[in-house]
C-alpha positions as CSV (number, residue, x, y, z in Angstrom):
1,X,-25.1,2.0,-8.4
2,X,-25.7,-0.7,-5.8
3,X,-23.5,-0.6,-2.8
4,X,-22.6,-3.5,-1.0
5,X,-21.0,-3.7,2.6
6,X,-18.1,-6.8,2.5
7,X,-16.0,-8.1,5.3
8,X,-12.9,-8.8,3.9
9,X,-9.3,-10.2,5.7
10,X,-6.4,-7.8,4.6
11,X,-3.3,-8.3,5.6
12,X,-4.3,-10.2,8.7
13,X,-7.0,-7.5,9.5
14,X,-10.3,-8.4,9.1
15,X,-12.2,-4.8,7.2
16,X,-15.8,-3.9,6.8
17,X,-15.9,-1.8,3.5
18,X,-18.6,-0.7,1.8
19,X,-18.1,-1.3,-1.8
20,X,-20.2,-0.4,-5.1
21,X,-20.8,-3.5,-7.2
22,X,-18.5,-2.4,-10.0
23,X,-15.4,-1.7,-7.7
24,X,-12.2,-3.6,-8.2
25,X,-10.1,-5.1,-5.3
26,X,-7.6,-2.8,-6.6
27,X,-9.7,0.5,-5.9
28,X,-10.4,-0.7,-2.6
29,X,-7.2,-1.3,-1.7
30,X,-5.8,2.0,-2.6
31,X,-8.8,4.8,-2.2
32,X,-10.7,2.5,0.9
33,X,-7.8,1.4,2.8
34,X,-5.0,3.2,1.7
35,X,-2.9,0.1,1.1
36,X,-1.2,1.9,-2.2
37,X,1.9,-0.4,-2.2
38,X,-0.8,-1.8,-5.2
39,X,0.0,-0.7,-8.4
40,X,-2.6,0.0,-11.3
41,X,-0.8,-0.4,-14.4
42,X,-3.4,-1.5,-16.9
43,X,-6.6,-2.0,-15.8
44,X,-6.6,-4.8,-18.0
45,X,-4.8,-8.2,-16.3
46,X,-1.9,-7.7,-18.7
47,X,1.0,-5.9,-16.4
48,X,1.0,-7.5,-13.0
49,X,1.4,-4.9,-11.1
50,X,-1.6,-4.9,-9.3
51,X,-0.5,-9.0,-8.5
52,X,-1.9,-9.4,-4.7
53,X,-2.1,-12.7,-3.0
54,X,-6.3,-14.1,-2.5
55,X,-6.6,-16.6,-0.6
56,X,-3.3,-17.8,-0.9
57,X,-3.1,-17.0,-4.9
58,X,-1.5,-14.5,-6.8
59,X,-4.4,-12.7,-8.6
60,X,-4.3,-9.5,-10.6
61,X,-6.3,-7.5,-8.5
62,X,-7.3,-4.8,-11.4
63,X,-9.7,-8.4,-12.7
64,X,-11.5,-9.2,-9.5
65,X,-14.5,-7.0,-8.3
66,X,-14.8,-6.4,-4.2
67,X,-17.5,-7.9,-3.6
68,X,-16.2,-11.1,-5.0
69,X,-13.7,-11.2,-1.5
70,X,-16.4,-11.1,0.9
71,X,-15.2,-13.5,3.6
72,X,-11.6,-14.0,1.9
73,X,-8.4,-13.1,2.8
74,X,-5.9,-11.0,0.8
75,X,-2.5,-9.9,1.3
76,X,-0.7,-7.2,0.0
77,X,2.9,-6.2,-1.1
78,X,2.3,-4.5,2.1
79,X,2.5,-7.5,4.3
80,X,5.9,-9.4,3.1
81,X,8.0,-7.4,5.7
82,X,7.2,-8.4,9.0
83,X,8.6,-7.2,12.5
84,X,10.8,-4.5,10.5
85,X,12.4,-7.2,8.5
86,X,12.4,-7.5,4.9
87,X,11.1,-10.7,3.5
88,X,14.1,-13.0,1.7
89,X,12.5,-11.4,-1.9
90,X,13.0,-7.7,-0.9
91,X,16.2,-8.0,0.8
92,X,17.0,-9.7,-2.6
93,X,15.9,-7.2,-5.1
94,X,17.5,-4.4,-3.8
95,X,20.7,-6.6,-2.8
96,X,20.8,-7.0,-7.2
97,X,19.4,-3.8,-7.6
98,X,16.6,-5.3,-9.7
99,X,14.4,-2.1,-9.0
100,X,14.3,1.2,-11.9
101,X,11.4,3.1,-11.6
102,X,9.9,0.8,-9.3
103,X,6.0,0.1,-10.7
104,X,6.5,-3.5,-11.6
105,X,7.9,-4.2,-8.2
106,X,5.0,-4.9,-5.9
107,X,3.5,-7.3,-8.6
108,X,7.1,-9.2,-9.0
109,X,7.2,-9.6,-5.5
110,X,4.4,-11.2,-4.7
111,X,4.6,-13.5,-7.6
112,X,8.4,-14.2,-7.1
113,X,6.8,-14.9,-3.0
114,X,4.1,-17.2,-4.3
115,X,6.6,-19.1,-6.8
116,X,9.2,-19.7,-3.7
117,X,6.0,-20.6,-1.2
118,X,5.3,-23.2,-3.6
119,X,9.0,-24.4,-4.5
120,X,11.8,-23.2,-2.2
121,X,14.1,-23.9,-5.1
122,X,12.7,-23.2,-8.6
123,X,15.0,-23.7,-11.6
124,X,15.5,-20.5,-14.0
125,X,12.7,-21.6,-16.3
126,X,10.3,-22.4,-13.4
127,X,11.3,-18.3,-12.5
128,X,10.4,-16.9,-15.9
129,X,7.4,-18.7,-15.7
130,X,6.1,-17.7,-12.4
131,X,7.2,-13.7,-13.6
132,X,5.6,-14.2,-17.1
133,X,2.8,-12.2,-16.0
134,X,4.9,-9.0,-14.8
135,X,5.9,-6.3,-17.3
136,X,9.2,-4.8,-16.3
137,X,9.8,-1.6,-19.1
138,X,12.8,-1.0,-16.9
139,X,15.5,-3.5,-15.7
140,X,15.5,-6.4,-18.5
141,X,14.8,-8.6,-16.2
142,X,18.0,-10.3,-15.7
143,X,18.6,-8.7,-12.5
144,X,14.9,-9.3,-11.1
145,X,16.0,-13.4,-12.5
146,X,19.1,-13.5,-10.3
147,X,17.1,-12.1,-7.7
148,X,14.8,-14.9,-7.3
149,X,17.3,-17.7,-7.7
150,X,19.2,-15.8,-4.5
151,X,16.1,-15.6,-2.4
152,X,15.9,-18.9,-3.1
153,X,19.0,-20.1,-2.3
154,X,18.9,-17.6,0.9
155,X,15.9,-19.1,1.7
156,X,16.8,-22.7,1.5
157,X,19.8,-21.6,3.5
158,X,17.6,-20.8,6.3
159,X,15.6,-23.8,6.1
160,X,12.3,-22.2,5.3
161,X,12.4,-21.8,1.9
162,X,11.4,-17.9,2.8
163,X,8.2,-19.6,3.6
164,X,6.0,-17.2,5.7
């Protein structure tokens, strides 16, 4: 198997990682650089849980191959708390207790981030649809719904729409 050496921007920190061609951006976050906040769920793009932001989209990291993020930048679940402080979304989910056994969550958050990036105050339709890629088997999704719509509202509250 060819190997191929990638520089890739991770959560602000730029990584040289050797990579074999058929590795996914999800195995290199979790066995190369130990960011395991990343779930694997499916392998198969159908969960979300391995949702991770590249180059500024959400992406279901378990579909893209390393070597495909040479020179881009990627942020994980990992990176939406900065400075010890939750992002709006976090604080949020566990304010509503929207969290069971907790596998869906990294993949909700980063959609539910990308969703209030784009529109600090999305109606409950524009919600579902930004979470229609992210299985939840545990909390029936009501409480991950009213979630959102409070991050928004805290987040238009601030004045930066939770923007970061």
């Amino acid at each position: 198997m060819a190997h191929h050496k990638i520089s890739v921007t991770v959560n602000g920190s730029v990584e040289s990682v050797d990579v074999p061609s058929n590795m996914t951006l999800l195995t290199m976050l979790r066995e190369k650089l130990g960011l395991t906040g990343t779930k694997n769920g499916c392998t198969a793009g159908e969960c979300g849980a391995c949702t991770v932001f590249l180059d500024g989209e959400p992406v279901n990291s378990c579909l893209v191959l390393a070597v495909e993020c040479d020179g881009a930048e990627v942020r994980t679940v990992e990176s939406l708390a900065r400075n010890g402080q939750l992002d709006p979304i976090q604080q949020s989910v566990i304010d509503h207790n929207a969290v069971q056994c907790g596998f869906c969550t990294p993949g909700v958050l980063i959609s539910a981030r990308a969703l209030l990036d784009r529109n600090p105050d999305p109606s409950e339709e524009e919600i579902r649809d930004a979470l229609v890629g992210n299985l939840c088997r545990c909390t029936g999704y009501v409480r991950i719904l009213d979630a959102v719509k409070d991050a928004a509202r805290v987040g238009a509250a601030a004045g930066n729409g939770g923007s970061r």
